[in-house]
PDB file of N, CA, C, O and CB in Angstrom:
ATOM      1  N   UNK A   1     144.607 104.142  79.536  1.00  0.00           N
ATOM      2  CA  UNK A   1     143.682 103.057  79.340  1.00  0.00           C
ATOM      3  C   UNK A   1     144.467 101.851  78.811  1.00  0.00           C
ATOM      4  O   UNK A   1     145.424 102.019  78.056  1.00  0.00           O
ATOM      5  CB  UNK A   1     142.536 103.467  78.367  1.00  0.00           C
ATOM      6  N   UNK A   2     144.060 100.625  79.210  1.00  0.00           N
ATOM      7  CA  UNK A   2     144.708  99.332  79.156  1.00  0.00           C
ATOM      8  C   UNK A   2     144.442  99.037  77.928  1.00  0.00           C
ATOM      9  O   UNK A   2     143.463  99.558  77.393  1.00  0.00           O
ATOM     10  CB  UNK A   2     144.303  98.285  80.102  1.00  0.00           C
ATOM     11  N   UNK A   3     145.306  98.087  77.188  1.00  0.00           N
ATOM     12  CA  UNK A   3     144.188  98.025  75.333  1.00  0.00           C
ATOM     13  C   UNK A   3     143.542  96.211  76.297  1.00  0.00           C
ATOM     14  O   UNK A   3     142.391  96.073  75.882  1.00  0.00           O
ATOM     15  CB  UNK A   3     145.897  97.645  72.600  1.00  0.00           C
ATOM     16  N   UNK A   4     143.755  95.413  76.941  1.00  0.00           N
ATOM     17  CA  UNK A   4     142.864  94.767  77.811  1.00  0.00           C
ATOM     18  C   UNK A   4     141.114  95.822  77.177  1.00  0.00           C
ATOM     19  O   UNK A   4     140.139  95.556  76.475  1.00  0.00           O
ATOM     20  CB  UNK A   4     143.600  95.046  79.853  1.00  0.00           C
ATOM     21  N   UNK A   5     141.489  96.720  77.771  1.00  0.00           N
ATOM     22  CA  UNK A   5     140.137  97.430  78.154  1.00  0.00           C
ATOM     23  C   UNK A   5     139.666  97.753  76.867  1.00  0.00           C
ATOM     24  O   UNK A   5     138.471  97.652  76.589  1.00  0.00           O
ATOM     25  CB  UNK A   5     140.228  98.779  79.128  1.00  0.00           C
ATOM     26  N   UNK A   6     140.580  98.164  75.997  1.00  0.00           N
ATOM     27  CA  UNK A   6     140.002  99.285  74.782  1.00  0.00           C
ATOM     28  C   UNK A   6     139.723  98.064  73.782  1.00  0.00           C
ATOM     29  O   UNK A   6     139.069  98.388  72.791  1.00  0.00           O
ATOM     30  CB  UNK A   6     141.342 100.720  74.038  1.00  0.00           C
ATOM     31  N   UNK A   7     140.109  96.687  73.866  1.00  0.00           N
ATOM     32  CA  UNK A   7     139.563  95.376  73.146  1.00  0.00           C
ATOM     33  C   UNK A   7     138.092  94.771  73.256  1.00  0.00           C
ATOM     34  O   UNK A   7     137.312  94.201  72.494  1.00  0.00           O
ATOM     35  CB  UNK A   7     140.387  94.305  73.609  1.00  0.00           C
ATOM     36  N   UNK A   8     138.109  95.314  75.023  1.00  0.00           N
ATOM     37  CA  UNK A   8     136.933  94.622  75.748  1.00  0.00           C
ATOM     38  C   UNK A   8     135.967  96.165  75.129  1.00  0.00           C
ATOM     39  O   UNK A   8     134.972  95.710  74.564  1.00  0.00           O
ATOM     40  CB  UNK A   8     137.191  94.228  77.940  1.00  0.00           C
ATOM     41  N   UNK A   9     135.944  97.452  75.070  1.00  0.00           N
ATOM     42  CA  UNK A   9     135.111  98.576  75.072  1.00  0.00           C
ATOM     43  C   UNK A   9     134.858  97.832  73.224  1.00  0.00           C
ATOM     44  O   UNK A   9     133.749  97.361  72.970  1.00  0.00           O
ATOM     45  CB  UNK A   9     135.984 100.514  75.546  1.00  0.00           C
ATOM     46  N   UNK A  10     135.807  97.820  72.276  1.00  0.00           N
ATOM     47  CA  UNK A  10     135.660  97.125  70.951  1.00  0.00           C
ATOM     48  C   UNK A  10     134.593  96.228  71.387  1.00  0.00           C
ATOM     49  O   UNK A  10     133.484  96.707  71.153  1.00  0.00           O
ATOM     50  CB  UNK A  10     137.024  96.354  70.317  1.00  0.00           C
ATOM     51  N   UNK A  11     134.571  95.116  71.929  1.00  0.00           N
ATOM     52  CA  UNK A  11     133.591  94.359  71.603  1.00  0.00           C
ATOM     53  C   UNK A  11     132.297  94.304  71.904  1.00  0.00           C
ATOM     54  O   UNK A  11     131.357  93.581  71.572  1.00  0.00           O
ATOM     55  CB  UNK A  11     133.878  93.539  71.794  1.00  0.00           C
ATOM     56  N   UNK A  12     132.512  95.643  72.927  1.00  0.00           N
ATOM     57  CA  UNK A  12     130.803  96.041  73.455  1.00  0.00           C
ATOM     58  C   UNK A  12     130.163  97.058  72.102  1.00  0.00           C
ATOM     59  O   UNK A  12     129.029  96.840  71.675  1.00  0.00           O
ATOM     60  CB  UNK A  12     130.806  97.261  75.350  1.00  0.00           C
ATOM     61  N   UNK A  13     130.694  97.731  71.745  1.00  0.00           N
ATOM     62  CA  UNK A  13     130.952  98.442  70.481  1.00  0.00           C
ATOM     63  C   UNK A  13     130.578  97.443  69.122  1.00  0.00           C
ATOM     64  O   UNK A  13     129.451  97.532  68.636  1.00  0.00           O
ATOM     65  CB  UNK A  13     132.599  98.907  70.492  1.00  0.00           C
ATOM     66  N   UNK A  14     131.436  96.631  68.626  1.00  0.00           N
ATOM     67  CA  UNK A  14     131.166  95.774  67.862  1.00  0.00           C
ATOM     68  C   UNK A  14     129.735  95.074  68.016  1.00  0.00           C
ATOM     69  O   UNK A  14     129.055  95.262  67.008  1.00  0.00           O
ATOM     70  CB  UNK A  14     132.174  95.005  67.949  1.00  0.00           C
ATOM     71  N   UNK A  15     129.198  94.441  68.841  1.00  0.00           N
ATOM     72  CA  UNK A  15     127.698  93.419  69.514  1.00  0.00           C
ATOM     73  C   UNK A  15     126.948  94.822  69.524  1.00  0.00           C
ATOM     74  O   UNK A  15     125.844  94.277  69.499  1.00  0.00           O
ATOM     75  CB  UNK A  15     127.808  92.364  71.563  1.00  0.00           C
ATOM     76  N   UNK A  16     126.649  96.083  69.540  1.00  0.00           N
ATOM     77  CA  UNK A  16     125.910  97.085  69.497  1.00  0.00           C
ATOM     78  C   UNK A  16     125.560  97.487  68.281  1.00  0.00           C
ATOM     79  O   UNK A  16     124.393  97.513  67.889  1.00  0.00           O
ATOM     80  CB  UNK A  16     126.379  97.952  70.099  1.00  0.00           C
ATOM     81  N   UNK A  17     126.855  97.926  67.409  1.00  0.00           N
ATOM     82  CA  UNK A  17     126.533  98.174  66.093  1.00  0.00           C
ATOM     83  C   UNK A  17     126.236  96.445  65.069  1.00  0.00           C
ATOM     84  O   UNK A  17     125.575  96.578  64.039  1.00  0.00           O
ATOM     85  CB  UNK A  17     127.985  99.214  65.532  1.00  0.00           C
ATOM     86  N   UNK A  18     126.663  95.195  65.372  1.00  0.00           N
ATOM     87  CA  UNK A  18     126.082  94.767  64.451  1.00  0.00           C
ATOM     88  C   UNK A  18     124.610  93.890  65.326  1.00  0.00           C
ATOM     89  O   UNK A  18     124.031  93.023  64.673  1.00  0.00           O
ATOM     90  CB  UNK A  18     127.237  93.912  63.524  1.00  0.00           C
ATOM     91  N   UNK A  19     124.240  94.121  66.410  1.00  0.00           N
ATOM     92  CA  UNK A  19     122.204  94.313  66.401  1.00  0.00           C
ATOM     93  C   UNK A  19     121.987  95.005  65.751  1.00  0.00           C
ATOM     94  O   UNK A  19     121.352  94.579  64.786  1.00  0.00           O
ATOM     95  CB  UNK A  19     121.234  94.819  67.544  1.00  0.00           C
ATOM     96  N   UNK A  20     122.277  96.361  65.745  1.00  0.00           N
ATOM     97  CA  UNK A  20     121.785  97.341  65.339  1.00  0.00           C
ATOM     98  C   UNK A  20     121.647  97.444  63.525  1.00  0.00           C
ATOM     99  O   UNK A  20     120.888  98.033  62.757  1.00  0.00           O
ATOM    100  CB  UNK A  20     122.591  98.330  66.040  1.00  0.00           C
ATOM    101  N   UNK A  21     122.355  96.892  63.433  1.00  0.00           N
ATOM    102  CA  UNK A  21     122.773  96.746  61.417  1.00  0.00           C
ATOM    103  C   UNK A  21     122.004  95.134  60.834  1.00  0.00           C
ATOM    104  O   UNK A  21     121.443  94.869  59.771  1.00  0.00           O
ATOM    105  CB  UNK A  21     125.270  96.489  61.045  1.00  0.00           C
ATOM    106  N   UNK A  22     122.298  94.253  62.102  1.00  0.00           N
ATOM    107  CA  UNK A  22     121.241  93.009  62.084  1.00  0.00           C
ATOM    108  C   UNK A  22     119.895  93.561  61.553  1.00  0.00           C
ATOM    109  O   UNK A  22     119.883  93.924  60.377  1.00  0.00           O
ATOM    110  CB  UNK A  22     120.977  92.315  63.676  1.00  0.00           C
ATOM    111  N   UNK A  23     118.927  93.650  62.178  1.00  0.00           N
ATOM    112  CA  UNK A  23     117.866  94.753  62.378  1.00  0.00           C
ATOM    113  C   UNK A  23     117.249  95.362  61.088  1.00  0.00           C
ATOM    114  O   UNK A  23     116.173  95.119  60.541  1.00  0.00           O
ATOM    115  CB  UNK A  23     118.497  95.921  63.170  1.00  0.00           C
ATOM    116  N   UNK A  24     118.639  96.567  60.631  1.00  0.00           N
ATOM    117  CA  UNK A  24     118.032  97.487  59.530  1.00  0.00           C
ATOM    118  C   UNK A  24     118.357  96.257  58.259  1.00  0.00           C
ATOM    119  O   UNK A  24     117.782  96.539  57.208  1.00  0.00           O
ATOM    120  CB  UNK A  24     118.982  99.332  59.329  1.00  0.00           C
ATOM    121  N   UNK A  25     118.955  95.315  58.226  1.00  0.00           N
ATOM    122  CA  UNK A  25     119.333  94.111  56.981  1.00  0.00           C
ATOM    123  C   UNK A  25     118.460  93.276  57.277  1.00  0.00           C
ATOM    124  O   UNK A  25     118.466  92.293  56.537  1.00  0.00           O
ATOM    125  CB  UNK A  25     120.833  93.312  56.911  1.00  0.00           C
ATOM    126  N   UNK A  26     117.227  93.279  58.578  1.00  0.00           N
ATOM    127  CA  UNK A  26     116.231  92.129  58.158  1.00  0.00           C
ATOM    128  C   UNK A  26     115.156  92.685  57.629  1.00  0.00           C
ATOM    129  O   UNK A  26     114.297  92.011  57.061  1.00  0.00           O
ATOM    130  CB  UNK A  26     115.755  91.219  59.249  1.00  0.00           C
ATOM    131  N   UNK A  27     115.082  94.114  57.774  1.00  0.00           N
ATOM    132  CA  UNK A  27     113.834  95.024  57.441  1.00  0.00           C
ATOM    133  C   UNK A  27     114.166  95.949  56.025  1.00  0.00           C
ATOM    134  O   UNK A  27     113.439  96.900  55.742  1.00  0.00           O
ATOM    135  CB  UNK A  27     113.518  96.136  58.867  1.00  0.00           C
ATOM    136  N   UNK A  28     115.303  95.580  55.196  1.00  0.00           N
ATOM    137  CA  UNK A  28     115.592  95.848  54.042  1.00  0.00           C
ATOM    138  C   UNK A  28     115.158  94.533  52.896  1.00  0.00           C
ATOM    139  O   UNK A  28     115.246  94.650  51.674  1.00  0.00           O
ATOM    140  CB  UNK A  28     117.053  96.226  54.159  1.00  0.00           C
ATOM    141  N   UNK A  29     114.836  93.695  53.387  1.00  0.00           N
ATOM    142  CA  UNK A  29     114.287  92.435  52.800  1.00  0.00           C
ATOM    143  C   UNK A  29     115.521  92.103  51.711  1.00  0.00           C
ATOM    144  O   UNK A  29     115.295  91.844  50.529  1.00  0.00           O
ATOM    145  CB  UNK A  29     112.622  92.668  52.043  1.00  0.00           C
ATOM    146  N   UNK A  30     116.925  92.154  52.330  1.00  0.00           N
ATOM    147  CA  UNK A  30     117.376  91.726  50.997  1.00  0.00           C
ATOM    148  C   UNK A  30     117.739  92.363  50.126  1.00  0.00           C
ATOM    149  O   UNK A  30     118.266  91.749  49.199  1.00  0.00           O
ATOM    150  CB  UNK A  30     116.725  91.190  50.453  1.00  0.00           C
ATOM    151  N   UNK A  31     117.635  93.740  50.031  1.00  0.00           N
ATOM    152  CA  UNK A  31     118.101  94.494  48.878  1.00  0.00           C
ATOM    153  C   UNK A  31     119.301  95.333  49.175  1.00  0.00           C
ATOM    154  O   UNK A  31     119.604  96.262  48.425  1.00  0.00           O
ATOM    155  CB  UNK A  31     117.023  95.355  48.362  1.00  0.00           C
ATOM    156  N   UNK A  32     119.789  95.129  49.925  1.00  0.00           N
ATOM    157  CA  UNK A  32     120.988  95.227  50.502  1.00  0.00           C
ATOM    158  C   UNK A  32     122.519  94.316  50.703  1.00  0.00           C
ATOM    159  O   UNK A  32     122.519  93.669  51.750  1.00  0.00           O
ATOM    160  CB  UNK A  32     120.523  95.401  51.444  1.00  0.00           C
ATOM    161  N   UNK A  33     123.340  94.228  50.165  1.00  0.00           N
ATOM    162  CA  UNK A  33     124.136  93.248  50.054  1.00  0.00           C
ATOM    163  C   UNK A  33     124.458  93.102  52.109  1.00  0.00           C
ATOM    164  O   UNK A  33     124.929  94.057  52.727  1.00  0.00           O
ATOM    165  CB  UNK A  33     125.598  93.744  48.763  1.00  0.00           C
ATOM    166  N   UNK A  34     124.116  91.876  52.746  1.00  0.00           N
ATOM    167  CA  UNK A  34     124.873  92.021  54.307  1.00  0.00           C
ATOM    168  C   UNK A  34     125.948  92.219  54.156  1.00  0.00           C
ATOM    169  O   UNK A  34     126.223  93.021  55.048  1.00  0.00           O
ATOM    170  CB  UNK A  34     124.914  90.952  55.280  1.00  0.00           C
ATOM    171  N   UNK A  35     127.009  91.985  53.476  1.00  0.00           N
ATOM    172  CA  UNK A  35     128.154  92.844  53.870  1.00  0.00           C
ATOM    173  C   UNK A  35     128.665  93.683  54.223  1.00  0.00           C
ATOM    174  O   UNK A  35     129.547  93.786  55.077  1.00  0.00           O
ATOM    175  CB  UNK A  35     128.543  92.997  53.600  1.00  0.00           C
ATOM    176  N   UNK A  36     127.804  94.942  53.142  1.00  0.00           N
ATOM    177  CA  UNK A  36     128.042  96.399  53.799  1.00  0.00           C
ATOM    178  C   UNK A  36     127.729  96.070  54.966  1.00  0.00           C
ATOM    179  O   UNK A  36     128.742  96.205  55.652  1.00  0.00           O
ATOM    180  CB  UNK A  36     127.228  97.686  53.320  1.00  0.00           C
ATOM    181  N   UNK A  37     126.820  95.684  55.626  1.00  0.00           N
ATOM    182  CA  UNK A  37     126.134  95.843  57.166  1.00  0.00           C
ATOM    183  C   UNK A  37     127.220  95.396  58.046  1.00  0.00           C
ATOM    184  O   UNK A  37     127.164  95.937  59.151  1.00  0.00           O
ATOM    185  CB  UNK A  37     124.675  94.848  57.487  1.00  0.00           C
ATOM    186  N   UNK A  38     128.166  94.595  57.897  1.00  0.00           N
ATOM    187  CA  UNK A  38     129.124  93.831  58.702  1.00  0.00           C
ATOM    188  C   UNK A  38     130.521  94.675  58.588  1.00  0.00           C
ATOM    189  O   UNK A  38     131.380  94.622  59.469  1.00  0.00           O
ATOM    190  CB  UNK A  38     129.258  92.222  58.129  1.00  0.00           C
ATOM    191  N   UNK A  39     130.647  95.471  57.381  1.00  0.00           N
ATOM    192  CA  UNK A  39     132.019  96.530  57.589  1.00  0.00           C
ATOM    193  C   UNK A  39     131.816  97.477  57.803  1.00  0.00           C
ATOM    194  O   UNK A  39     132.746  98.283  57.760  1.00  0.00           O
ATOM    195  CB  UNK A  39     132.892  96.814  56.709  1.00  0.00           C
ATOM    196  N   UNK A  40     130.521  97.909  58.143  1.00  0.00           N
ATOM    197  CA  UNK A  40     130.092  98.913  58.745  1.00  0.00           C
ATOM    198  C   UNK A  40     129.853  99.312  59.815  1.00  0.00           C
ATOM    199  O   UNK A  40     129.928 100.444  60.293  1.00  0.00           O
ATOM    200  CB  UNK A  40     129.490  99.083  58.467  1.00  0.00           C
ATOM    201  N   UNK A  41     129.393  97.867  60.443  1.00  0.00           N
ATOM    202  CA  UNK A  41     129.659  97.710  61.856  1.00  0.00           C
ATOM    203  C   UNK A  41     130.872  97.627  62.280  1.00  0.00           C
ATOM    204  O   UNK A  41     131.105  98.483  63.134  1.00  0.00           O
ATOM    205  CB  UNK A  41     129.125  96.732  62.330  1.00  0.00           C
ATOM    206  N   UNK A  42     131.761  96.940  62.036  1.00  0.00           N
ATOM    207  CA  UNK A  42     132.914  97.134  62.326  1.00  0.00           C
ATOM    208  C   UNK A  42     133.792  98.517  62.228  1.00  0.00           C
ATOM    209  O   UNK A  42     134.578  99.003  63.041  1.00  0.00           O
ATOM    210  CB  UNK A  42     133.339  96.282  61.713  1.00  0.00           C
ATOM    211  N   UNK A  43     133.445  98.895  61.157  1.00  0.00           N
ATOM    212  CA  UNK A  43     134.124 100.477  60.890  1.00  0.00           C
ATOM    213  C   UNK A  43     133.424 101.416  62.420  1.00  0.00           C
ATOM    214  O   UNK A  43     134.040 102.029  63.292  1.00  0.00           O
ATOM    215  CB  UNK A  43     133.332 101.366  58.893  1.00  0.00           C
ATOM    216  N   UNK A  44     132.031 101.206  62.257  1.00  0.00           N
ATOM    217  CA  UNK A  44     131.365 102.095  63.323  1.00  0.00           C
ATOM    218  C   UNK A  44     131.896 101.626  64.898  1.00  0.00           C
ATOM    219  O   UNK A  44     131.750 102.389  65.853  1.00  0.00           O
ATOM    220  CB  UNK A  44     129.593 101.914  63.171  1.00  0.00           C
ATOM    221  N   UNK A  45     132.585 100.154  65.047  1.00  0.00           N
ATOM    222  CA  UNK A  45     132.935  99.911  66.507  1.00  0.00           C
ATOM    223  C   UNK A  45     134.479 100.519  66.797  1.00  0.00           C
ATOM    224  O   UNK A  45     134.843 100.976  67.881  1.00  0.00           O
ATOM    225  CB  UNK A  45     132.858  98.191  66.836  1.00  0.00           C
ATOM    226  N   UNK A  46     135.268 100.424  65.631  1.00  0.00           N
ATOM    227  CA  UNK A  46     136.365 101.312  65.546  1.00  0.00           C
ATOM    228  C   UNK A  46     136.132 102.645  65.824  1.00  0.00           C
ATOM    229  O   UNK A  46     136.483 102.909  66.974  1.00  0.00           O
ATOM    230  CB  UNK A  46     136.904 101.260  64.376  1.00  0.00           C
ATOM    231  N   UNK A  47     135.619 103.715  65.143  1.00  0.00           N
ATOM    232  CA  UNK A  47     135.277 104.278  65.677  1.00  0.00           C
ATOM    233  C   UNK A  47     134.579 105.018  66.586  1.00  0.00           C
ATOM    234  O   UNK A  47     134.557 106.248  66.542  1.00  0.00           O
ATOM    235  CB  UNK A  47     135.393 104.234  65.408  1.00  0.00           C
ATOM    236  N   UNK A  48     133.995 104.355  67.421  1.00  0.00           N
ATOM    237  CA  UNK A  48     133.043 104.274  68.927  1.00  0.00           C
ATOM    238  C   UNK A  48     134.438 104.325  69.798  1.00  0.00           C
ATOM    239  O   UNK A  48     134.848 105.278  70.459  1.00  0.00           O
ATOM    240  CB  UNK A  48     131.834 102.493  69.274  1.00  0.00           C
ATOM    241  N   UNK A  49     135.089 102.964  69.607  1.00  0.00           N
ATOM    242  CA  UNK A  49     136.289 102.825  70.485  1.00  0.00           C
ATOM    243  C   UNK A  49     136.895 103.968  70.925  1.00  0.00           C
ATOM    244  O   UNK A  49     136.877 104.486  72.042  1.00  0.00           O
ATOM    245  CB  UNK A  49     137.263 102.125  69.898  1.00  0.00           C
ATOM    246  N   UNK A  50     137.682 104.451  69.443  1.00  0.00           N
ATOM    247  CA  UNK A  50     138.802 105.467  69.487  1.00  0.00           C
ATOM    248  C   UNK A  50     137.818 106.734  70.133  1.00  0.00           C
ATOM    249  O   UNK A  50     138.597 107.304  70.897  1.00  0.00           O
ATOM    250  CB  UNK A  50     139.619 105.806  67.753  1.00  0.00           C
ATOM    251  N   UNK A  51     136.947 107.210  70.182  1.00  0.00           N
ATOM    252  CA  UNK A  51     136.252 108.218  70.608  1.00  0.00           C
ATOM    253  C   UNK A  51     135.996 108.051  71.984  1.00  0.00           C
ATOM    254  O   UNK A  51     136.055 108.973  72.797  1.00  0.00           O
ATOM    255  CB  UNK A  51     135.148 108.387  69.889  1.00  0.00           C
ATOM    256  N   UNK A  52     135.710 106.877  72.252  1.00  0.00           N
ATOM    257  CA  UNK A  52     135.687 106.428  73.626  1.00  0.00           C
ATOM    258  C   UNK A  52     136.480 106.263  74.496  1.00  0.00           C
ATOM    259  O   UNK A  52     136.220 106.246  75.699  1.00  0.00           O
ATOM    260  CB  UNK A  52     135.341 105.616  73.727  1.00  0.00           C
ATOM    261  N   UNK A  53     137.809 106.086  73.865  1.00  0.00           N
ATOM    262  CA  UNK A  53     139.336 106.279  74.374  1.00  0.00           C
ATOM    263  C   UNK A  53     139.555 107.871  74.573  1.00  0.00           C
ATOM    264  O   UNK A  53     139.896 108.266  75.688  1.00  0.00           O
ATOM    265  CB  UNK A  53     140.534 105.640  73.165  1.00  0.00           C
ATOM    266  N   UNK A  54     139.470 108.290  74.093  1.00  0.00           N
ATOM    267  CA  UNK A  54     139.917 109.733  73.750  1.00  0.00           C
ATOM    268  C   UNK A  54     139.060 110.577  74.915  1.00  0.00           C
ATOM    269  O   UNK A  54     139.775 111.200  75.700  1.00  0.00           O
ATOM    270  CB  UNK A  54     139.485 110.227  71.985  1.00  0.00           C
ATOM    271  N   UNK A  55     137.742 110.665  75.104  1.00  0.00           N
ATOM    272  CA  UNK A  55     136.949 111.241  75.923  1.00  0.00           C
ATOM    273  C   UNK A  55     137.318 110.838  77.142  1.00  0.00           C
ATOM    274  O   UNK A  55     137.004 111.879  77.719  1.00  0.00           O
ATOM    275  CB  UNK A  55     135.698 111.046  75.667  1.00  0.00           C
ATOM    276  N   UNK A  56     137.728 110.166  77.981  1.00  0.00           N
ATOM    277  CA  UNK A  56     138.405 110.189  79.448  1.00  0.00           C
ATOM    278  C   UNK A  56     136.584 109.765  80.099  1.00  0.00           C
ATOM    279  O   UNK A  56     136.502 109.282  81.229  1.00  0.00           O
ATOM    280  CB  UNK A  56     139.403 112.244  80.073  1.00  0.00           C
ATOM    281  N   UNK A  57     135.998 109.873  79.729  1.00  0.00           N
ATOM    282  CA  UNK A  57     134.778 110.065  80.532  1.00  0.00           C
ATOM    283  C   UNK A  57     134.162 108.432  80.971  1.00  0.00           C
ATOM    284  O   UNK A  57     134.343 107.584  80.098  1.00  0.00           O
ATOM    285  CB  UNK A  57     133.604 111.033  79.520  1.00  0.00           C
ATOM    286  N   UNK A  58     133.587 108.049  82.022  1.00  0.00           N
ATOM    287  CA  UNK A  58     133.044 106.809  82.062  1.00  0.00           C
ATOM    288  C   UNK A  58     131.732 106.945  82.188  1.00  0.00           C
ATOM    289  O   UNK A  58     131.106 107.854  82.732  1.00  0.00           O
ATOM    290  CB  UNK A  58     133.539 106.021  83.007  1.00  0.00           C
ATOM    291  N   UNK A  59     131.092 105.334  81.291  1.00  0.00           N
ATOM    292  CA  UNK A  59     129.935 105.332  81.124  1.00  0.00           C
ATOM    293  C   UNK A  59     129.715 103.726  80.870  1.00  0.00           C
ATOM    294  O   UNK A  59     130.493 102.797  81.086  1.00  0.00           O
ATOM    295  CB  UNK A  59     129.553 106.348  80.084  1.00  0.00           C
ATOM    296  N   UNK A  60     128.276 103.723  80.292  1.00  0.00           N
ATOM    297  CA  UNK A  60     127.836 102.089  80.974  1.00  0.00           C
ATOM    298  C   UNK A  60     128.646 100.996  79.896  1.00  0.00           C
ATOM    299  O   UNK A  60     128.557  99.769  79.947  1.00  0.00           O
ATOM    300  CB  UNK A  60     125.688 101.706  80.893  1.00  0.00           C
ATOM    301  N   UNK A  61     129.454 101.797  78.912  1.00  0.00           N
ATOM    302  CA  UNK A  61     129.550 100.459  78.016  1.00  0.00           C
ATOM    303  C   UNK A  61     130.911  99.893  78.985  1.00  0.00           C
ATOM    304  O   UNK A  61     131.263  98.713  78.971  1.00  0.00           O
ATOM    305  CB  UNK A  61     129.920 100.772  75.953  1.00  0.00           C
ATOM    306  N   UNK A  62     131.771 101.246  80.035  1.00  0.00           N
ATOM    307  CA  UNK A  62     132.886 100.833  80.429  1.00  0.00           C
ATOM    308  C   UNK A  62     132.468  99.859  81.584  1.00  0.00           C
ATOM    309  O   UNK A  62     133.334  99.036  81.881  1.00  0.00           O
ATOM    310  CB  UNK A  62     133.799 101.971  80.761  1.00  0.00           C
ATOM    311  N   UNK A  63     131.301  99.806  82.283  1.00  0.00           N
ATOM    312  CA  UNK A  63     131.307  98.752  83.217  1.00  0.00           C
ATOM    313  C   UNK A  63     130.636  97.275  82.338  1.00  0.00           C
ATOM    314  O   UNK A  63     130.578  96.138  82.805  1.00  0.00           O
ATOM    315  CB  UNK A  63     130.327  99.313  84.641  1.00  0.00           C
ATOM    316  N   UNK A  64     130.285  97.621  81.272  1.00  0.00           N
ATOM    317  CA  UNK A  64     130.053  96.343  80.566  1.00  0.00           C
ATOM    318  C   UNK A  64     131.764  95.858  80.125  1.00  0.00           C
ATOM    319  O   UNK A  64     132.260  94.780  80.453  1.00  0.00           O
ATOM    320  CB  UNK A  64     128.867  96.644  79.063  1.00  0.00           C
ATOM    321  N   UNK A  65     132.279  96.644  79.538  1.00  0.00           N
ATOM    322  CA  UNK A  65     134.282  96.097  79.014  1.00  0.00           C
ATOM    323  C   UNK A  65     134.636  95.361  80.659  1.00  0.00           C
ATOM    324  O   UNK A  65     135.197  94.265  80.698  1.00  0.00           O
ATOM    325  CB  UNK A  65     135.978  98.214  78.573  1.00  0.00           C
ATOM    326  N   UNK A  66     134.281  96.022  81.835  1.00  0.00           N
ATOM    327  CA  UNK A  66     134.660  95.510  81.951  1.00  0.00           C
ATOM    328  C   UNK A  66     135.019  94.374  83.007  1.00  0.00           C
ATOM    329  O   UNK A  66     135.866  94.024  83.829  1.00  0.00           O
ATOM    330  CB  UNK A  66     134.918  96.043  81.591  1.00  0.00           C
ATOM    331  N   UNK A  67     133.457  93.938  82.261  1.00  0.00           N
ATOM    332  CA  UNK A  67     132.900  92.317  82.774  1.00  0.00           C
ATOM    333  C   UNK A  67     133.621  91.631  81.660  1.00  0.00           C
ATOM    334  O   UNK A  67     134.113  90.519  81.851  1.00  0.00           O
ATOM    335  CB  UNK A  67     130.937  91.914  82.763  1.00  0.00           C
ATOM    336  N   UNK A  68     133.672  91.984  80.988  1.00  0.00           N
ATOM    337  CA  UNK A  68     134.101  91.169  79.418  1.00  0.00           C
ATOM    338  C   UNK A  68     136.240  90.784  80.310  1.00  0.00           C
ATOM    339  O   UNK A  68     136.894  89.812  80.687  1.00  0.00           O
ATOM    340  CB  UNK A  68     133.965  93.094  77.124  1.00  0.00           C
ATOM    341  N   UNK A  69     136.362  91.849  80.229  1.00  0.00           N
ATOM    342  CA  UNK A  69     137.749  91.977  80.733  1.00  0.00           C
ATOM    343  C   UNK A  69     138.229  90.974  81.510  1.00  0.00           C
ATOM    344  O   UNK A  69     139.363  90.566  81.259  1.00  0.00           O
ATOM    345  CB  UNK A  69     137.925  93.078  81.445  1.00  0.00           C
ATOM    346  N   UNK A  70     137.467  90.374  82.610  1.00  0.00           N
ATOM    347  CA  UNK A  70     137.064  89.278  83.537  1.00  0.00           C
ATOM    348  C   UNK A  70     136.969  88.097  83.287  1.00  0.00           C
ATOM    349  O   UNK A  70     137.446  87.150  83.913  1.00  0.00           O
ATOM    350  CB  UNK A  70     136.089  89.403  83.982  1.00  0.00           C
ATOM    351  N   UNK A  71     135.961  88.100  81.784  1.00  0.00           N
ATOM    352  CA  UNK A  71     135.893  86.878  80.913  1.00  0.00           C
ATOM    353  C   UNK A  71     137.798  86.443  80.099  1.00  0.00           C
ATOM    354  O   UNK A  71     138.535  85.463  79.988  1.00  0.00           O
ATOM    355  CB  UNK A  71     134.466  87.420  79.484  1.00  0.00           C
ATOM    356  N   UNK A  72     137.796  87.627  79.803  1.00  0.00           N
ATOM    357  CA  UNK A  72     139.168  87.510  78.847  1.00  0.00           C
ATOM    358  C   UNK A  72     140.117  87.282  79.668  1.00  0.00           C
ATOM    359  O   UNK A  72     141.269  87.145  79.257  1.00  0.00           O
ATOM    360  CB  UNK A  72     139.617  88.753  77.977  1.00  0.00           C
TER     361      UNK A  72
END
């Protein structure tokens, strides 16, 4: 795998987990520092990646990388 690719699979990864952390930090009203929510997402797109590297298998985030790939 190209790191081209495994940058572009990161950032489909990254835009997934922080909607997803967006979301649970607007429906926590605040009692939550956003930060955690933002190194968490990030921690969670790191590891999406590397798991996603590792499994050989293709799936929809790889034809989303790699439209991104195209862009980049």
């Amino acid at each position: 795998m190209k790191l081209k690719h495994k940058i572009a699979l990161f950032i489909v990864y990254l835009i997934l987990f922080g909607a997803l952390s967006s979301m649970v930090d607007y429906y926590a009203y605040d009692m939550i520092n956003p930060w955690i929510f933002v190194v968490l997402s990030f921690i969670g797109a790191v590891w999406a990646t590397i798991v996603h590297a590792n499994s050989r298998q293709k799936s929809k985030a790889d034809e989303l990388a790699k439209d991104i790939e195209e862009i980049l």
